[in-house]
N, C-alpha and C positions, 0 to 999 in steps of 0.2 A: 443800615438800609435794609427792606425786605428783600430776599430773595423771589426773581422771578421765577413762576412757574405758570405761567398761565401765558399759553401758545397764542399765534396770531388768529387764528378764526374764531377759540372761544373767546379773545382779548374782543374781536371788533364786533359779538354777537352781544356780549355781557356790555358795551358802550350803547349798541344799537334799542337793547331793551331796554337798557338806564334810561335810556331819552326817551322812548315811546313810553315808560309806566310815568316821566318826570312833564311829558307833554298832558300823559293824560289827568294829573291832578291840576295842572294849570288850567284844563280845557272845561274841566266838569269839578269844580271847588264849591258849588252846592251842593252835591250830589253827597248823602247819608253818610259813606264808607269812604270819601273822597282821599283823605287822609293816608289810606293806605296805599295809596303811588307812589305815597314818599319812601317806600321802600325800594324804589329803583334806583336811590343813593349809592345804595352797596352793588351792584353788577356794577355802577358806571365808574364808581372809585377805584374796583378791583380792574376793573377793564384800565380805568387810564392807570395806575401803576402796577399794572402788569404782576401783579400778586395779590394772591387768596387766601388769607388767615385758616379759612377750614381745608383748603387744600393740604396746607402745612401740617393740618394736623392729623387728617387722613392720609397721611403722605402722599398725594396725588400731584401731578404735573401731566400738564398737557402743551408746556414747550419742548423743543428738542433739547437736548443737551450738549453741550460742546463738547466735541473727541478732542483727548489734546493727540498733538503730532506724533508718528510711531517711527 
């Protein structure tokens, strides 16, 4: 399984845009460049399983980490 690194506010901002660029090829499917909404797959896949392949590899994380007990 991917490890999570992707926090709660970038998690429900990276779902919130997924919908908005996936509403707007639904909404405007004539339109020339239309095609390229369909790149709000990737925020919204990353958003729902809470992990970012480029994060991984930039080593980045924007969830907290769990302290274990001292």
């Amino acid at each position: 399984m991917l490890k999570k690194n992707v926090g709660t506010i970038d998690r429900a901002l990276r779902i919130i845009v997924g919908l908005a660029l996936l509403a707007g090829f639904f909404l405007n499917r004539d339109g020339a460049y239309s095609w390229l909404y369909l790149i709000g797959i990737i925020p919204l896949v990353t958003g729902l399983l809470s992990s970012c392949p480029l994060y991984t590899i930039l080593g980045l994380r924007t969830c907290p980490m769990n302290k274990p007990d001292a």
